[in-house]
C-alpha positions in Angstrom: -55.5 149.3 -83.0 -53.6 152.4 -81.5 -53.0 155.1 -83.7 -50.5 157.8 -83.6 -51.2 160.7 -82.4 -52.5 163.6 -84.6 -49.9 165.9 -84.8 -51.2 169.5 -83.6 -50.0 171.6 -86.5 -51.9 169.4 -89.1 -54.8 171.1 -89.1 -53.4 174.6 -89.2 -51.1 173.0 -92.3 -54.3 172.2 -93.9 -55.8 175.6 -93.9 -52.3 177.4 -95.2 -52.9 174.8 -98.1 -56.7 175.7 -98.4 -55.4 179.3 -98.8 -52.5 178.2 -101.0 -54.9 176.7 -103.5 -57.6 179.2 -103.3 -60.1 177.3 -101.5 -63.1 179.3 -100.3 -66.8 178.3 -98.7 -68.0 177.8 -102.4 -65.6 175.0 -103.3 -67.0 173.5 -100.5 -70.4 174.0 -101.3 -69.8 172.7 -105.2 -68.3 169.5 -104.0 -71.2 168.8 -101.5 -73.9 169.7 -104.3 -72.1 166.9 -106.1 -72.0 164.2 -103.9 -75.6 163.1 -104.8 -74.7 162.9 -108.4 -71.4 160.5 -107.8 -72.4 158.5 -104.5 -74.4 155.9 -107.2 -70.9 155.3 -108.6 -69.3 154.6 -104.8 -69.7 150.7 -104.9 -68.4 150.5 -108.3 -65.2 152.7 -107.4 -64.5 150.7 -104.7 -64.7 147.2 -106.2 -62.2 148.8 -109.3 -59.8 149.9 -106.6 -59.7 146.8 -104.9 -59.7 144.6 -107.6 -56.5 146.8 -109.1 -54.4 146.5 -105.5 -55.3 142.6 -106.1 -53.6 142.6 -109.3 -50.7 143.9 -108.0 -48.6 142.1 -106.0 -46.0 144.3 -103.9 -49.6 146.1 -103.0 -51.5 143.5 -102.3 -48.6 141.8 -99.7 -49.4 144.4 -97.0 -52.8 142.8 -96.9 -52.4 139.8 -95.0 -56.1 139.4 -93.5 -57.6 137.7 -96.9 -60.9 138.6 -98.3 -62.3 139.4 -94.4 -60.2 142.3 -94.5 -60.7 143.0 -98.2 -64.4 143.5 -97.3 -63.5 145.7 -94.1 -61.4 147.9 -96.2 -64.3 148.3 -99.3 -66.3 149.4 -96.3 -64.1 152.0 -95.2 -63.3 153.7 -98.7 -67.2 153.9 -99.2 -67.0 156.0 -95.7 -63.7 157.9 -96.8 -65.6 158.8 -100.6 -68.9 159.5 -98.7 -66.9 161.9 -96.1 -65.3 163.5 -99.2 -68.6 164.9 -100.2 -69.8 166.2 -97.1 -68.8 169.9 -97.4 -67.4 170.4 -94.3 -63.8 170.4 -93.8 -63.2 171.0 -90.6 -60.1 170.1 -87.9 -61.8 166.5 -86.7 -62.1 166.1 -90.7 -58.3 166.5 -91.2 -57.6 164.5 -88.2 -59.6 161.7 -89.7 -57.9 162.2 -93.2 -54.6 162.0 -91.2 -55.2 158.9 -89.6 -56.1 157.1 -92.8 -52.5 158.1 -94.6 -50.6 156.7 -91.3 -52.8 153.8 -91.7 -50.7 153.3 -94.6 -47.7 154.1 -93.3 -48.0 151.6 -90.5 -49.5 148.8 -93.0 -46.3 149.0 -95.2 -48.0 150.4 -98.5 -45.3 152.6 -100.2 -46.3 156.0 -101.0 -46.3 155.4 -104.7 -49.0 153.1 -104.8 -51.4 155.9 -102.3 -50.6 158.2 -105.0 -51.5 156.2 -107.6 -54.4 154.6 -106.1 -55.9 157.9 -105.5 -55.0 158.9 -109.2 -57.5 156.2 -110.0 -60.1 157.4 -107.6 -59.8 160.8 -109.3 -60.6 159.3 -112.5 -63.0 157.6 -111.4 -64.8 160.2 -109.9 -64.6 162.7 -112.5 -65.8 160.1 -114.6 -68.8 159.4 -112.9 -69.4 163.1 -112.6 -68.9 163.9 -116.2 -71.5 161.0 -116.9 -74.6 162.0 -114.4 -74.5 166.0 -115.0 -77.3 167.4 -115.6 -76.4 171.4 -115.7 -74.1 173.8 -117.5 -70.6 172.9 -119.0 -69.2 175.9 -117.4 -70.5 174.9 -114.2 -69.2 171.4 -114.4 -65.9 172.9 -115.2 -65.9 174.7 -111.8 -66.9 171.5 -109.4 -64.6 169.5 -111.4 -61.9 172.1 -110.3 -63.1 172.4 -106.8 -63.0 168.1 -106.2 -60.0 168.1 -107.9 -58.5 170.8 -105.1 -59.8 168.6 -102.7 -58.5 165.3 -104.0 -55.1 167.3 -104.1 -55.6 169.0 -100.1 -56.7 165.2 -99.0 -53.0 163.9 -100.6 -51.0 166.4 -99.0 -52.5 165.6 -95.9 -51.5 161.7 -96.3 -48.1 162.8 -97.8 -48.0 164.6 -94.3 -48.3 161.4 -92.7 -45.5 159.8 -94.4 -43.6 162.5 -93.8 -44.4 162.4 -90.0 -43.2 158.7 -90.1 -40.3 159.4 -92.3 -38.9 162.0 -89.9 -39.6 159.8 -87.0 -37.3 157.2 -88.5 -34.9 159.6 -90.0 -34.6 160.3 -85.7 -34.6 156.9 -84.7 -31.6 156.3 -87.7 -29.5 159.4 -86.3 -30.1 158.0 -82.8 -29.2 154.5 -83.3 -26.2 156.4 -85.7 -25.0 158.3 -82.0 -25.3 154.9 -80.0 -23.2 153.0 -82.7 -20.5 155.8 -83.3 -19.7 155.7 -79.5 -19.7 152.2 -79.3 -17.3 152.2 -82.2 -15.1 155.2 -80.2 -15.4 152.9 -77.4 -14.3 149.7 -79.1 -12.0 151.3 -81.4 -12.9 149.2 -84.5 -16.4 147.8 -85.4 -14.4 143.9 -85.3 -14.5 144.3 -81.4 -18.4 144.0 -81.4 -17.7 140.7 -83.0 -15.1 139.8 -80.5 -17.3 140.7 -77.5 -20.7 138.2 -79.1 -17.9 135.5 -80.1 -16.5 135.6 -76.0 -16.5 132.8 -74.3 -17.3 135.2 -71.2 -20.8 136.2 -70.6 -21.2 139.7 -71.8 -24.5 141.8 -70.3 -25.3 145.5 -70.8 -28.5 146.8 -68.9 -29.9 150.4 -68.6 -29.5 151.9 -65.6 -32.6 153.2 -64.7 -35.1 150.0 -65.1 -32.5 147.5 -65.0 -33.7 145.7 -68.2 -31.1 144.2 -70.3 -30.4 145.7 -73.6 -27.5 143.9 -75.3 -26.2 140.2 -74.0 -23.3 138.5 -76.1 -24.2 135.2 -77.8 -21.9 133.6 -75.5 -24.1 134.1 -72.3 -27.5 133.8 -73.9 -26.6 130.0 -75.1 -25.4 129.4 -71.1 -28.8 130.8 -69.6 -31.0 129.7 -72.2 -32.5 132.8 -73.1 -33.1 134.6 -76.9 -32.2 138.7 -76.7 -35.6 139.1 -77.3 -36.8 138.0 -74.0 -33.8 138.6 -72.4 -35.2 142.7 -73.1 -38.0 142.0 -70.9 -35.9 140.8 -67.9 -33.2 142.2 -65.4 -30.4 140.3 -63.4 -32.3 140.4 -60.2 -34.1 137.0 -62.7 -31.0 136.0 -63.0 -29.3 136.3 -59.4 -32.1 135.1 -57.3 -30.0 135.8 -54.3 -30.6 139.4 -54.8 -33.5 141.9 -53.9 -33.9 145.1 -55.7 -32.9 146.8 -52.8 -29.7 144.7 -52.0 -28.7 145.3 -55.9 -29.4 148.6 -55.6 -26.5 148.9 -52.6 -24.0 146.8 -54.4 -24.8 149.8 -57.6 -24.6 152.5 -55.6 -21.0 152.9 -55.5 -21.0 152.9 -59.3 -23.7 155.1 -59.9 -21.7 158.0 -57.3 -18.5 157.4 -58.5 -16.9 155.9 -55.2 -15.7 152.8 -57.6 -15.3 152.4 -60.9 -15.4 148.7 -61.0 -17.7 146.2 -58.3 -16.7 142.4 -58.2 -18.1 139.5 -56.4 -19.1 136.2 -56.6 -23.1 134.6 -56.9 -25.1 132.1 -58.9 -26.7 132.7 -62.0 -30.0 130.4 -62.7 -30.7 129.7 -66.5 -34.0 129.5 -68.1 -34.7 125.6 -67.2 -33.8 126.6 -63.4 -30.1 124.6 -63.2 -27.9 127.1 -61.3 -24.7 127.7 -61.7 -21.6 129.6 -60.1 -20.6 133.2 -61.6 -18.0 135.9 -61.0 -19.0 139.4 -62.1 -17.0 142.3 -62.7 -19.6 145.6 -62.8 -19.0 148.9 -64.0 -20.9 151.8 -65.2 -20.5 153.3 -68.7 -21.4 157.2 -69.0 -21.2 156.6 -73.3 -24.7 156.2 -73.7 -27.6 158.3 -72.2 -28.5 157.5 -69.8 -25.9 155.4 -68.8 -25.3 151.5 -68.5 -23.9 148.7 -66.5 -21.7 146.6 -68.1 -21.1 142.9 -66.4 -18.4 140.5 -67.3 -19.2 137.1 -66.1 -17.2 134.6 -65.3 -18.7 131.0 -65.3 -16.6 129.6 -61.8 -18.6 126.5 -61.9 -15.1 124.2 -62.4 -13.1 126.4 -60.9 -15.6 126.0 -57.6 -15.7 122.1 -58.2 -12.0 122.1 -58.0 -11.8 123.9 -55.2 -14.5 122.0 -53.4 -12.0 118.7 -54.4 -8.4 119.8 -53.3 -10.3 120.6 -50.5 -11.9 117.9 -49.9 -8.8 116.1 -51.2 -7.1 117.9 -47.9 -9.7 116.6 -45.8 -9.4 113.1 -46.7 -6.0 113.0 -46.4 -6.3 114.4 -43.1 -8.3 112.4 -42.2 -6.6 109.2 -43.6 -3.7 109.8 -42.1 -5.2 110.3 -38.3 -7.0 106.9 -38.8 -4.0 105.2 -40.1 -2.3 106.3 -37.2 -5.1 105.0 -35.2 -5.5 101.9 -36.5 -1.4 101.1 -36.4 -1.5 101.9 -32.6 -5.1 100.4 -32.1 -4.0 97.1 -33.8 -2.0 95.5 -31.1 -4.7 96.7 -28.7 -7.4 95.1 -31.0 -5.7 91.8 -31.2 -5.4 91.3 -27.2 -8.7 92.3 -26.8 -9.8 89.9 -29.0 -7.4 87.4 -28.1 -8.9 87.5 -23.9 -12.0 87.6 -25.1 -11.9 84.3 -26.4 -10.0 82.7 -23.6 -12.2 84.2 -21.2 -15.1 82.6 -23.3 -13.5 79.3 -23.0 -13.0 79.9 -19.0 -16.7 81.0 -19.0 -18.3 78.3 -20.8 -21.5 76.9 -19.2 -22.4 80.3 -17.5 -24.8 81.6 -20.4 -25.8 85.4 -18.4 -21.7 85.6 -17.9 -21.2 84.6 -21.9 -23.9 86.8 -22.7 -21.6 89.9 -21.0 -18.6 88.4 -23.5 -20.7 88.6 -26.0 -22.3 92.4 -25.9 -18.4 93.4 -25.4 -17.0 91.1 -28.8 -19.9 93.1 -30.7 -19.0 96.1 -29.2 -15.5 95.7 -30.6 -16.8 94.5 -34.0 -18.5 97.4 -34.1 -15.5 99.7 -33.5 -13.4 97.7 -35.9 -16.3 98.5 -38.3 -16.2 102.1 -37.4 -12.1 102.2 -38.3 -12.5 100.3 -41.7 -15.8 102.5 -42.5 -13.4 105.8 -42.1 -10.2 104.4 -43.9 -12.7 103.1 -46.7 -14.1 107.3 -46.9 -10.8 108.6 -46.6 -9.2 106.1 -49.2 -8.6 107.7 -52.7 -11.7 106.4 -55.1 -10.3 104.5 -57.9 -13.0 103.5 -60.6 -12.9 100.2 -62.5 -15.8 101.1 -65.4 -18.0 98.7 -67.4 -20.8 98.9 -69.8 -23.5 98.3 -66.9 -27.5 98.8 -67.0 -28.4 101.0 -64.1 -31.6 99.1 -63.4 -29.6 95.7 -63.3 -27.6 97.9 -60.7 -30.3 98.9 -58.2 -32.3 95.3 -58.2 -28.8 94.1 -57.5 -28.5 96.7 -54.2 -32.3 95.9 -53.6 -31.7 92.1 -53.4 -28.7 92.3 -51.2 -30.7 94.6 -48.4 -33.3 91.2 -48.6 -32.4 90.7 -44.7 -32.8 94.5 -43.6 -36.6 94.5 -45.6 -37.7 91.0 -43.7 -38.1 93.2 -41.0 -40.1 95.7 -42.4 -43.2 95.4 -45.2 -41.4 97.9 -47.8 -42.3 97.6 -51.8 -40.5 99.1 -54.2 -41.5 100.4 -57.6 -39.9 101.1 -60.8 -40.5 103.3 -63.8 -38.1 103.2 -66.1 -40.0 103.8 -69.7 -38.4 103.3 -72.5 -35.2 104.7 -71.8 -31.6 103.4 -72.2 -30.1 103.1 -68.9 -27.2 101.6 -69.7 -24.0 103.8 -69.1 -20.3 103.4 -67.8 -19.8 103.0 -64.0 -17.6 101.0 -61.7 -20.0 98.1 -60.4 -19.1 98.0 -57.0 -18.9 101.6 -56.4 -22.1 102.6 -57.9 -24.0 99.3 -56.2 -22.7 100.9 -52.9 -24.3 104.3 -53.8 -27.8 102.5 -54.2 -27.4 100.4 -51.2 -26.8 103.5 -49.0 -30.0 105.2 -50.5 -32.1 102.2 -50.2 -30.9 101.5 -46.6 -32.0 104.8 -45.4 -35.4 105.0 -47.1 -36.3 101.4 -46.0 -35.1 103.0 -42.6 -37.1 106.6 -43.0 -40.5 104.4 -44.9 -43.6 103.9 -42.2 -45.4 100.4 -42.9 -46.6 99.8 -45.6 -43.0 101.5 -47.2 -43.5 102.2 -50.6 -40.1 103.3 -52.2 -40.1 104.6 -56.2 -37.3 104.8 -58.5 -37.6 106.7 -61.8 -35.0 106.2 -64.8 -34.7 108.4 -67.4 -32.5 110.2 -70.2 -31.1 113.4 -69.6 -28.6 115.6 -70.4 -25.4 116.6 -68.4 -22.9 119.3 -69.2 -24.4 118.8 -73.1 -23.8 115.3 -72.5 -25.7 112.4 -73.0 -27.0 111.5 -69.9 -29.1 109.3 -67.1 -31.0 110.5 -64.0 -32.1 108.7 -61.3 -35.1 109.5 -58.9 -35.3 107.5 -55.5 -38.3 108.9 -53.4 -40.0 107.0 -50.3 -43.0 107.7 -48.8 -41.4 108.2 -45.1 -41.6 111.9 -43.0 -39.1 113.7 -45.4 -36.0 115.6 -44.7 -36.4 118.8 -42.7 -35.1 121.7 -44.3 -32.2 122.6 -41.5 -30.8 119.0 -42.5 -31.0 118.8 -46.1 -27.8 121.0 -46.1 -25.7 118.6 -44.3 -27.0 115.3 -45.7 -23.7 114.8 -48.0 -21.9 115.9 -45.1 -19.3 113.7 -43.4 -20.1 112.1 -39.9 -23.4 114.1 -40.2 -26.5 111.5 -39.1 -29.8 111.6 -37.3 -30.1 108.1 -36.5 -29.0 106.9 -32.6 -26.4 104.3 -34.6 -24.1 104.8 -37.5 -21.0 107.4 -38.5 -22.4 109.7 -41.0 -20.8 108.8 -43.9 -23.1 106.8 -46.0 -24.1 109.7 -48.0 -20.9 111.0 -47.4 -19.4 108.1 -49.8 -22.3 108.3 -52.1 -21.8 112.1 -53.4 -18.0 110.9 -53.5 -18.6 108.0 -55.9 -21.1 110.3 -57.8 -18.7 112.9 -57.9 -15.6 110.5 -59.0 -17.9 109.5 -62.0 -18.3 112.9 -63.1 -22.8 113.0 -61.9 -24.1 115.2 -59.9 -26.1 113.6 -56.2 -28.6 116.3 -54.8 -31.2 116.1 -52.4 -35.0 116.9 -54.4 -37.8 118.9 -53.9 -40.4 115.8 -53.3 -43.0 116.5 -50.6 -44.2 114.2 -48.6 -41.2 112.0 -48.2 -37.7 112.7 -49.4 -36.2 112.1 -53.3 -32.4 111.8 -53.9 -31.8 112.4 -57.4 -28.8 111.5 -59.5 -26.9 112.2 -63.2 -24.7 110.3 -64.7 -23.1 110.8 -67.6 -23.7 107.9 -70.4 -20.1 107.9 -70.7 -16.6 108.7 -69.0 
């Protein structure tokens, strides 16, 4: 155990205090001729001693090792009463002597009890002096007076130690007294503090030389997930993982010169369990403390982001519906005679199979376009959710069983973990069926033979809401990196056929049920993952 450091004017202390008392080269030499009548008594001193701290309590609380520690310490006050009598009293001496009273201090054991205790030793060892001495009265008289300047030298040098500590405190009081008198000049009234914890706005303060936080409002440590005490040990580059130390460093700089008072931009914050989240920060530096700190307002953008993302996307829907309406109103007449000579010209054609099998590749070809229009329209269309108490596993059999034609084609098994879990929640049927057939279709398409496709159900929380997520993995190549960013994209595909917008509609129909769709870490293969709230 570190100790602190001797301070370098103890010993010099201890030799104005020799003077003070009259202590000379004889004392010493009295007190040493006596050690061999007293050191019989050492083992009996100590077990008194210890057996008194035992018998009182508020004493006998700073011990907290039980009778191990007891036995260590019995060992050490036979040193300390050995030492005593050792007759020289030199600067490693004091430093030793030192050491023992901060021992103390750092223990806990008020001072009144080290006074008393070492009243007792006094006793004790004038006692056992009085009882084995063999010479004069008169001489007795004078070693008696020369232990008893020692005993008294030996508790001014731990009453030093207290001191020592005391003043250290009495430092770190008038310090913390500074830091809280400017923050009250700062916030005018100490009922500010308590408005700043109680924000609903992330509050963080952090030194400005190591970064490290020192002060986060209760409002932000219950959104990342962290206590203040380990939040002490961190910075916000563990925060804003978008960030180096050199980039942050640039985005301070203008603060710590003076170009700006005030830095705002946007970024994501990631809490302790590694969900991110969208943040506006307003930085400033404040010159109150020494050194000085940054203060950051946060602003938790995560809604205002999501609603955003939707009017936007609202905008491109509507576009979007409104070109395909368009479309199909001038495409239907079009459709119609198409379709309409294609079946007369079937009729004229019959008994010519290679000239019906022409009619035929151009019907399908015009299936497939009417398919592309109503796949649009049906994107584009505003999502209107009829819920119902529905188990989710019920859900996804129901998706797998009507893909039964696609998987004749392919040797594909899939496997379910569900546990013990309530999946049961509130979804719209239809909707949510769709969202598993799209998933399923493309990892029966992405799965090599054998296909092996997993799907894990379990409890979760969402937005401190009772909640499900889903886990679909396959055991197919996996989704390269450059793509996973446009998966939920719309008209965004890798395969030769299709328009894109199976996924597309999936993170829609997530998103209308108030879940969350995102692409997962899995390796090998790829894992979609989706929450649900239990509820609506």
């Amino acid at each position: 155990m570190a100790f602190e450091p001797v301070p370098k004017n103890v010993f010099a202390h201890y030799q104005r205090l020799q003077q003070y008392v009259g202590w000379t080269d004889a004392d010493a030499r009295r007190v040493r001729g006596a050690g061999p009548i007293v050191e019989l008594a050492f083992g009996e001193l100590v077990d008194d001693f210890y057996h008194a701290i035992q018998r009182e309590p508020d004493a006998a609380k700073v011990i907290t090792g039980g009778s191990q520690q007891f036995e260590r310490l019995k060992g050490t006050l036979h040193s300390w009463l050995g030492e005593l009598f050792c007759g020289q009293y030199d600067e490693p001496y004091v430093a030793r002597r030192w050491k023992v009273g901060w021992r103390h201090v750092e223990i806990g054991l008020n001072q009144v009890y080290v006074n008393v205790a070492l009243s007792r030793l006094r006793s004790g060892l004038v006692d056992a002096l009085q009882r084995g001495w063999k010479g004069q009265a008169n001489d007795l008289a004078q070693v008696l007076r020369s232990l008893n300047h020692l005993l008294d030298l030996d508790l001014a040098i731990i009453e030093d130690a207290y001191q020592a500590e005391y003043a250290k405190r009495q430092q770190e009081i008038e310090s913390l007294k500074r830091i809280a008198e400017q923050q009250r000049a700062q916030r005018r009234e100490a009922a500010f503090g308590h408005i700043l914890d109680e924000s609903l706005n992330e509050i963080y303060m952090f030194d400005s030389e190591a970064l490290h936080f020192v002060q986060v409002n209760r409002g932000a440590r219950e959104n990342i997930g962290y206590s203040m005490e380990e939040l002490r040990g961190l910075t916000p580059l563990e925060l804003k993982r978008a960030f180096t130390r050199e980039s942050f460093e640039q985005l301070l700089q203008p603060l710590r010169t003076g170009a700006k008072r005030q830095v705002q931009f946007n970024t994501v914050h990631r809490r302790k369990d590694g969900t991110l989240y969208d943040v506006e920060v307003h930085l400033q530096l404040s010159n109150l403390e020494t050194p000085p700190i940054f203060v950051a307002i946060i602003l938790d953008i995560t809604e205002r982001k999501r609603a955003e993302e939707r009017a936007l996307q609202a905008e491109r829907l509507a576009a979007i519906g409104q070109t395909v309406a368009g479309l199909a109103h001038e495409s239907r007449n079009a459709f119609q005679r198409s379709q309409a000579c294609l079946e007369m010209l079937a009729l004229e054609l019959e008994g010519r199979p290679n000239e019906l099998e022409l009619v035929d590749r151009v019907q399908r070809a015009l299936d497939h376009l009417h398919h592309l229009y109503e796949e649009v329209r049906d994107y584009a269309a505003p999502i209107k959710l009829d819920r119902q108490s529905c188990n989710l596993a019920h859900l996804w059999r129901d998706a797998w069983s009507h893909l039964e034609l696609m998987r004749k084609q392919k040797n594909v098994e899939l496997l379910e973990a569900t546990g013990d879990g309530d999946l049961t929640c509130e979804v719209d049927w239809f909707q949510m069926g769709q969202v598993f057939r799209n998933i399923l279709e493309n990892a029966i398409n992405a799965c090599p033979e054998p296909g092996k496709i997993a799907i894990v159900g379990r409890e979760t929380k969402i937005d401190d809401r009772a909640g499900i997520e889903i886990l679909i993995r396959d055991n197919g190549p996996g989704i390269p990196p450059a793509v996973k960013q446009r998966v939920f994209d719309a008209f965004f595909t890798t395969k030769t056929k299709g328009t894109g917008l199976g996924m597309a509609i999936a993170r829609r129909i997530v998103d209308a049920h108030g879940g969350q769709i995102v692409i997962g870490d899995s390796s090998p293969g790829a894992e979609i993952m989706i929450t649900l709230p239990r509820c609506s």
